[in-house]
N, C-alpha and C positions, 0 to 999 in steps of 0.2 A: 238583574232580574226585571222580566217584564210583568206587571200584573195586569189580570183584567179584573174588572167590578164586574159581578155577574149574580143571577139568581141562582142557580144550581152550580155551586163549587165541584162537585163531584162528576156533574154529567158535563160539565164543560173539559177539567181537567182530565177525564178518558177521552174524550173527541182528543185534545190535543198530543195527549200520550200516546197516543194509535197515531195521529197524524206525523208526530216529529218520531217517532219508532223511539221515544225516552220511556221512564217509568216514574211510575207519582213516590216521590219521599219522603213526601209530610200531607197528610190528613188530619186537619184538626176543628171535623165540624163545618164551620163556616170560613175555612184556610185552607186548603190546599194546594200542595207545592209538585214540581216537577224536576227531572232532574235535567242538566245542558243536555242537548240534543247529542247524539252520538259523534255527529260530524259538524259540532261547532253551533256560539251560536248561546243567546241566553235565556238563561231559566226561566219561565213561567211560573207567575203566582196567579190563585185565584178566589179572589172573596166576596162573601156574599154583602150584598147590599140590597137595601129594601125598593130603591126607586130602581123603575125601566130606564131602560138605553132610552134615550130621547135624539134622534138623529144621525147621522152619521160619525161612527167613532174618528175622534181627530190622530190617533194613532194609530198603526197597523204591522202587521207582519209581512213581511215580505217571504216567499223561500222562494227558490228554485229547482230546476229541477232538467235533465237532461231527455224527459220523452212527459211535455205537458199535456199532453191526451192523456196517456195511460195513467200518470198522476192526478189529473184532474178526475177522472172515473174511479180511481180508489178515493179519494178525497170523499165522494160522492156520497161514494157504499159507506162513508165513516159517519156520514152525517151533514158534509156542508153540500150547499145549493150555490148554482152557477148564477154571477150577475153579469157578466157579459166578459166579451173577450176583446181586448187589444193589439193588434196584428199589424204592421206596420206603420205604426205613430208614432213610437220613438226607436230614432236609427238603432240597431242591433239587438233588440231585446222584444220580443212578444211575451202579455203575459194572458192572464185573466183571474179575473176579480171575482172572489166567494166568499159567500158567509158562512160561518161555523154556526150549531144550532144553537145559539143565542141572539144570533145576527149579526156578529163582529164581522165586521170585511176583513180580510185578507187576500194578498193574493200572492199568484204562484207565476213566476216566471221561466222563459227560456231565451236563450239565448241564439237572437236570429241565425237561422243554417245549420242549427245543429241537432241532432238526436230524430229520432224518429218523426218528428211532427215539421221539423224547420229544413 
């Protein structure tokens, strides 16, 4: 399991729920859990903590994804905001970089040449 430290266990853990298409399996206040992702991949935790993020998270998620347009536009509509995009800088792989609405970075990759955008 992955956890985030976050202010809103509950708005965080739907952002994520919608985004990996899993479903929340423990709620408990200031705990909230999720279930592995359908298609692989580990569980999110997520607790409340009193202090703000202070800088850049040193850990991240990665996903991918086969058409990073159209996923980066539903991502969008769920809540995260685009921090820039990555496109040929490392041989076979484009991604781009977003924050979920707490400001975690994560980001979403594809795989040079392929799918609808490469």
């Amino acid at each position: 399991m992955v956890t985030f430290d976050c202010a809103d266990p509950k708005r965080l853990a739907a952002f994520w729920s919608a985004a990996l298409e899993t479903t929340i399996v423990g709620d408990y206040g200031d705990f909230v859990f999720l279930a592995s992702p359908p298609g692989g991949g580990p569980a999110l935790g997520f607790q409340r903590v009193p202090e703000p993020r202070a800088g850049k998270n040193r850990v991240h998620v990665d996903l991918t994804t086969d058409d990073r347009e159209a996923e980066v536009a539903r991502l969008v509509g769920l809540g995260a905001a685009v921090s820039y995009d990555q496109v040929g800088v490392v041989p076979g792989i484009d991604w781009t970089t977003l924050t979920d609405p707490e400001g975690n970075v994560f980001c979403l990759g594809q795989h040079a040449g392929q799918g609808a955008g490469g």
